[in-house]
C-alpha positions as CSV (number, residue, x, y, z in Angstrom):
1,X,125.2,107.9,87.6
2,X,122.4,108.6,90.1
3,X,121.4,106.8,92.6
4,X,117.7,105.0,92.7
5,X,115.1,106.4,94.4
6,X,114.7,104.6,97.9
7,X,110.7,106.1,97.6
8,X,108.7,105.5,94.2
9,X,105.6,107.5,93.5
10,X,102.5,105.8,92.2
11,X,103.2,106.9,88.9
12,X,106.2,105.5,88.7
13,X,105.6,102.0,89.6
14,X,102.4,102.0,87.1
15,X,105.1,102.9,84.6
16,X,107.3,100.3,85.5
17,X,104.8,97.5,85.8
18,X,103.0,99.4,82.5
19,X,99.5,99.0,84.0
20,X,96.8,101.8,84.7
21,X,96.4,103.4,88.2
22,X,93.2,101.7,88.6
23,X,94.8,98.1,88.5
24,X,97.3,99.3,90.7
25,X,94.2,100.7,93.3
26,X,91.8,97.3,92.3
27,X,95.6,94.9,93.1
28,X,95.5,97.2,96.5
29,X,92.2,96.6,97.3
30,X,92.5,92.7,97.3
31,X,95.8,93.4,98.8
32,X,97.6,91.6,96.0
33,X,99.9,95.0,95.5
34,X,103.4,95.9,97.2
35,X,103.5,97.7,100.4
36,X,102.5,101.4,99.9
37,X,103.0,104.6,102.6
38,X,100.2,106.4,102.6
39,X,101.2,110.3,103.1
40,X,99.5,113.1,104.7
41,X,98.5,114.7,101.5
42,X,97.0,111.0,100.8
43,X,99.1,110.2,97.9
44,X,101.1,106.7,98.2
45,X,104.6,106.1,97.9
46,X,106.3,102.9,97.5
47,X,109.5,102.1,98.5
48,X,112.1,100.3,96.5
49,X,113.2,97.3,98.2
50,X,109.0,96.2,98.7
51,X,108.4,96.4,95.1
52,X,111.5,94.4,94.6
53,X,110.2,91.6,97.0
54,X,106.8,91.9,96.0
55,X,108.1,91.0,92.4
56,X,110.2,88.6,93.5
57,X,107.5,86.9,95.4
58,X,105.7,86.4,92.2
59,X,108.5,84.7,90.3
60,X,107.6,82.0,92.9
61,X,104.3,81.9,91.8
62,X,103.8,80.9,88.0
């Protein structure tokens, strides 16, 4: 068995939360979204453990 990828790319976490890249980018925006590195290429990673919290944060919520 493999471990999980500390680093999640965009794609992946639109996947996961099975919504379009533009909700993820419009979430961003209003700063409602996890934590994101921004890399010198531009594209956005997303490590584990802050889309973990951030989810965890919203359990709280409803």
């Amino acid at each position: 068995m493999t471990a999980p990828r500390d680093k999640l790319t965009l794609a992946e976490v639109c996947a996961e939360l099975r919504i379009s890249r533009s909700t993820f980018y419009d979430w961003r925006a209003k700063g409602r979204a996890p934590r994101c590195i921004k890399l010198p290429n531009g594209d956005l990673r997303i490590r584990r453990a802050d889309l973990d919290r951030w989810l965890a944060t919203l359990e709280d919520a409803a």
